[in-house]
C-alpha positions in Angstrom: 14.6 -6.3 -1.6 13.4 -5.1 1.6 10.4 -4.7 2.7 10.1 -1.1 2.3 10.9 -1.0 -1.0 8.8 -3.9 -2.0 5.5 -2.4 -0.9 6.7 1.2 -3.0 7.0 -0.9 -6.5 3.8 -2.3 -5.8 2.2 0.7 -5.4 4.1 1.9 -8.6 2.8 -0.8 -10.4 -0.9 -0.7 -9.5 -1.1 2.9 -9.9 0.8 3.1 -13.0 3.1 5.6 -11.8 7.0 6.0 -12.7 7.8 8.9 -10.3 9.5 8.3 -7.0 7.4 8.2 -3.2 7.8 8.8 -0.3 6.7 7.2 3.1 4.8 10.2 3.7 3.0 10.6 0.0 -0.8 10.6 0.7 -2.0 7.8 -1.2 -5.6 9.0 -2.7 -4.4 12.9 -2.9 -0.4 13.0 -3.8 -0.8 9.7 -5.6 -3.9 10.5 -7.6 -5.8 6.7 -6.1 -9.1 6.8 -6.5 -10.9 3.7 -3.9 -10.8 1.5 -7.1 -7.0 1.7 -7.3 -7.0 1.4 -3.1 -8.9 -1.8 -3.9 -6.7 -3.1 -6.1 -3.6 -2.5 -4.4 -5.2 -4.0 -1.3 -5.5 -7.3 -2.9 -2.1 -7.0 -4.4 -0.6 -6.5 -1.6 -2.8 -9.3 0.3 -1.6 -11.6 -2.1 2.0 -10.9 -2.1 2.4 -10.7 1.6 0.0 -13.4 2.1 -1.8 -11.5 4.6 -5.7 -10.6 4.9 -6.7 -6.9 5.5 -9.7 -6.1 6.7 -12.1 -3.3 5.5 -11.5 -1.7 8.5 -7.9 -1.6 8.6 -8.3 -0.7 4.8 -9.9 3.0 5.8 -7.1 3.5 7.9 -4.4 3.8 4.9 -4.2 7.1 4.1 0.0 7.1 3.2 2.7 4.8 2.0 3.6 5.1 5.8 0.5 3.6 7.5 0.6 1.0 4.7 4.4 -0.3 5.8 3.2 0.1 9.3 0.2 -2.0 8.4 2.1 -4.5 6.6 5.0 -5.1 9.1 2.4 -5.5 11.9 0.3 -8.4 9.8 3.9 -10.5 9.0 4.7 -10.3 12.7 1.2 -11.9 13.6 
């Protein structure tokens, strides 16, 4: 599974959803996530890449997009 399509079943999955997304969806407004659910799928996604995102970094996800982007960036380091 690549990594792509990893991140999109986790967001599935934490926000109980069964419809496809796209790279573009807006997280909080197409997806319905309200900043509990962006919590949650922060920490999933922490602990399934191993990686650590800061608060910071956190505010700056706003679609599936900038969370790939986000995530690719953290492997690399």
């Amino acid at each position: 599974m690549d990594l792509k399509t990893k991140i999109k079943k986790i967001i599935l999955n934490c926000l109980s959803l069964k419809k496809k997304i796209s790279d573009h969806s807006c997280i909080k407004n197409d997806l319905k996530a309200d900043s509990l659910d962006m919590i949650e799928l922060i920490m999933s996604i922490e602990e399934n890449f191993n990686i650590n995102i800061k608060d910071k970094e956190a505010e700056n996800i706003t679609t599936v997009y900038s969370l790939i982007n986000l995530v690719k960036k953290k492997i690399k380091k």
